[in-house]
N, C-alpha and C positions, 0 to 999 in steps of 0.2 A: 441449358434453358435458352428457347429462342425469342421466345413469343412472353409479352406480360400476361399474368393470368388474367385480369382486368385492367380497364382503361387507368392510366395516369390522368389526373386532369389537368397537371399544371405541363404535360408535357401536349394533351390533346389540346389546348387552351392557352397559344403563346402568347404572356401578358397580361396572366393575372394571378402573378404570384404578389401574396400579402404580409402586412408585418404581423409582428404577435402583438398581444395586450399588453398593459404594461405591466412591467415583473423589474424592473428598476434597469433593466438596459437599453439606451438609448439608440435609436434608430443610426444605421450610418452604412456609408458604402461597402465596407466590408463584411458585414455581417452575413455569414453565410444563407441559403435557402432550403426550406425542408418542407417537403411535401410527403406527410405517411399517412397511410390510409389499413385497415383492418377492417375487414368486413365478416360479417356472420358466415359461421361455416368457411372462413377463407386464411390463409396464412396473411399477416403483416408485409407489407412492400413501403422501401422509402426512400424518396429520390432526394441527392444532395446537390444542389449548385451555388455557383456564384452567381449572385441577382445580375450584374448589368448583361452580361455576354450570353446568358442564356434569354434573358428576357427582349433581346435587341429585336426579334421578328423572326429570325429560322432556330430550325433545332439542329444545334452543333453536334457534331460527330462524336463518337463515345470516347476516342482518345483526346477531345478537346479540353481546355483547360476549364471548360463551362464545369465540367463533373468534378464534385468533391470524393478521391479517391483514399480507397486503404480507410477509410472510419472504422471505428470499433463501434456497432448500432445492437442494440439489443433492447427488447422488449418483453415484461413481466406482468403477469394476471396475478401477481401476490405470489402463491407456493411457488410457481416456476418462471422459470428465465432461459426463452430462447436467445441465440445471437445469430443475426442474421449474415448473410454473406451475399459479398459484392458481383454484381453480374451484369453482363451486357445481354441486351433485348434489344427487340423491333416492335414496332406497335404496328399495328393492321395494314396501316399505309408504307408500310418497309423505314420506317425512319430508325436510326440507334439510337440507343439511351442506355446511361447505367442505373442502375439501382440495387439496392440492398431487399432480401426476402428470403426465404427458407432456405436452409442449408442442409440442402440432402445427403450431407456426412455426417451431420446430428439430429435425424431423426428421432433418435430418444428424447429429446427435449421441446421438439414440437410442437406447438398446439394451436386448437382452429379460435378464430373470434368466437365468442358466444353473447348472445343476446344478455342484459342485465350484470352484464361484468365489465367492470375498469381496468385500462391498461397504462402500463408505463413504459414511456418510450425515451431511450437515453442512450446518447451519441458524444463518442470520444474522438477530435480530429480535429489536426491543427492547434493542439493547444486549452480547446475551448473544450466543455462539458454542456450538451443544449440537453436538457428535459421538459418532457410535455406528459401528462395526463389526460386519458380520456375514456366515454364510454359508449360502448355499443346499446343504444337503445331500446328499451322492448317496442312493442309494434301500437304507438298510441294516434298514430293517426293513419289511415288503413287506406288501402289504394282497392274499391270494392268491383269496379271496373274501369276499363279506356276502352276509347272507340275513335272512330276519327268524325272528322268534322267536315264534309266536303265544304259546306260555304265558307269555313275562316280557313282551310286548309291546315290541320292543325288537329292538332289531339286533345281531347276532350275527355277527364278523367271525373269519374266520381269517388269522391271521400268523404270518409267517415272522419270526424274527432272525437278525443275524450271530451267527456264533460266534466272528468276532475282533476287536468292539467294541461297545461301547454305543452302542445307536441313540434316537432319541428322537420322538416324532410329535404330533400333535394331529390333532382330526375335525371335521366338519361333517357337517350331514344340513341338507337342504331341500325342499319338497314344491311343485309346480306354480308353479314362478316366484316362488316364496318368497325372502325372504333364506337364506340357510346360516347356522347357528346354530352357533355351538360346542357341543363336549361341556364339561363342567362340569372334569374334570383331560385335563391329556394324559399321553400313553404313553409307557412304557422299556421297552425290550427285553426279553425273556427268550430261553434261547437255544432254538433249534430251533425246527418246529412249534407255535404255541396257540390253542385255540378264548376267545374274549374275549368278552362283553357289553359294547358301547358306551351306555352310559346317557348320557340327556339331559342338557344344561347349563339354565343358565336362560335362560328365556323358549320351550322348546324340549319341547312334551310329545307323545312318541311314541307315548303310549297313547292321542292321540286319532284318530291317522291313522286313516283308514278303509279295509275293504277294494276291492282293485281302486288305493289309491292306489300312485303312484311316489313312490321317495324315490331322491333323490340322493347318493350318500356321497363327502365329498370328505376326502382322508386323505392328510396333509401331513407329511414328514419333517422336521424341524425340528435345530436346535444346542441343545446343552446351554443355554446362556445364556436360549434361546428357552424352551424346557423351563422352566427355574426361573424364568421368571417366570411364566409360566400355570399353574404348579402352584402357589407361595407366592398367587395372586391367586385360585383355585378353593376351597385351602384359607381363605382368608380369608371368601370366602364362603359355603362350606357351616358355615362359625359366626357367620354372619349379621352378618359387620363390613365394614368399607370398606376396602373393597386399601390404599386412601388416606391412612386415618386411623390415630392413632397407635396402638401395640401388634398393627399390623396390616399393616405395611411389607413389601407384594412388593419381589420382585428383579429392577431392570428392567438395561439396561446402557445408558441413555443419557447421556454425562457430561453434566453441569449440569441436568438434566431429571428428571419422573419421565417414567415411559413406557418402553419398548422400540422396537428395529429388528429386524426379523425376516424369515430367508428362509425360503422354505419351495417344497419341490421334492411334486408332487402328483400324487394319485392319482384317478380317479372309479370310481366302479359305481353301478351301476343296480339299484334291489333294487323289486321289485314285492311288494306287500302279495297275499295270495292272495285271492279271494274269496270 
């Protein structure tokens, strides 16, 4: 395996990895970092670091001490339990990274995310045991179209919400085999019909696209839990702090860890820039 099947965001996104919520362990320099993501129709992927030396501004080499190596990671929907295996990747821009994700020597035990189902994610390494629970959403708040925006330069989504719960989402945009980039906050519902401006996250500027470009919009419903941490980690850095660092504690939900687990049930369009 060379290539991630989908973007990493805390590796496309240096500097905004988060703590978890509180579950009785106290924040501190050593605590490892976990970033795992499961998506509809997709295998489990989950990247382990150490917060200070991956979080400094580059992304360290896959032999670096940044990677939490050798974990035992596995993840269960109830009846079964995959264990994933450790791999070195490059994301779109040629960078390295390790991570943990399907192991195509147990095959028999595989299986894809699916919408309306809970998983559990638990990791044995160094000592520690970090677990996280979570859920791949059904589709309660709907991505009905995108289009672009010549005057705000920017994309311009309409959605639908429920009217008998709070839905929650997060976005991606990518351009010609690009990584997907996060938006900078993700989304809650309102009810009914709304036309929305999706603005850029970092590293991510839509006012350079050019015309005649494609962009890809990938639009993810997410859980509450998922929600407040990409939103306590967005707002941390549109006031230019470190999700990380003290007075600036995202809400992640993985016990003994900072980081999050997060499903995410997903949407695409295709938006053509006009010429």
């Amino acid at each position: 395996m060379r290539k991630a099947s989908f973007t990493l965001i805390l590796v496309s996104m240096i500097g905004s990895a988060c703590e978890k919520e509180q579950t009785g362990q106290q924040p501190g320099p050593n605590l490892p970092v976990v970033e795992g993501i499961i998506e509809e129709n997709g295998y489990p992927m989950v990247v382990l670091t150490r917060n200070q030396a991956y979080f400094s501004g580059n992304t360290a080499p896959a032999d670096d001490e940044t990677w939490i190596r050798d974990a035992v990671v596995s993840v269960s929907n109830g009846p079964q339990t995959q264990q994933l295996r450790e791999y070195q990747l490059t994301d779109a821009a040629g960078r390295r990274f390790r991570a943990y994700t399907l192991d195509t020597a147990r095959l028999r035990d595989a299986f894809h995310g699916e919408t309306g189902k809970s998983y559990t994610l638990t990791i044995e390494s160094e000592g520690r045991k970090l677990t996280a629970i979570t859920t791949i959403p059904a589709r309660s708040l709907l991505l009905d179209s995108a289009w672009w925006a010549p005057g705000k330069a920017g994309i311009m989504a309409r959605l639908t919400g429920s009217t008998s719960q709070q839905a929650y989402a997060r976005y991606f945009t990518a351009r010609r085999g690009e990584d997907f980039r996060p938006g900078m906050y993700p989304l809650s519902s309102r009810t009914g019909t709304f036309d929305l401006q999706l603005p850029e996250g970092p590293g991510t500027y839509l006012a350079d696209y050019g015309k005649g470009d494609t962009v890809l919009l990938k639009f993810c419903n997410v859980d509450h839990r998922t929600y407040d941490f990409w939103f306590s980690a967005g707002k941390a850095l549109a006031e230019g702090k470190d999700p990380l660092g003290p007075g600036a504690r995202a809400t992640g939900n993985v016990s003994g860890a900072l980081g999050y687990w997060g499903g995410y049930s997903v949407t695409f369009e295709r938006i053509i820039i006009p010429e």
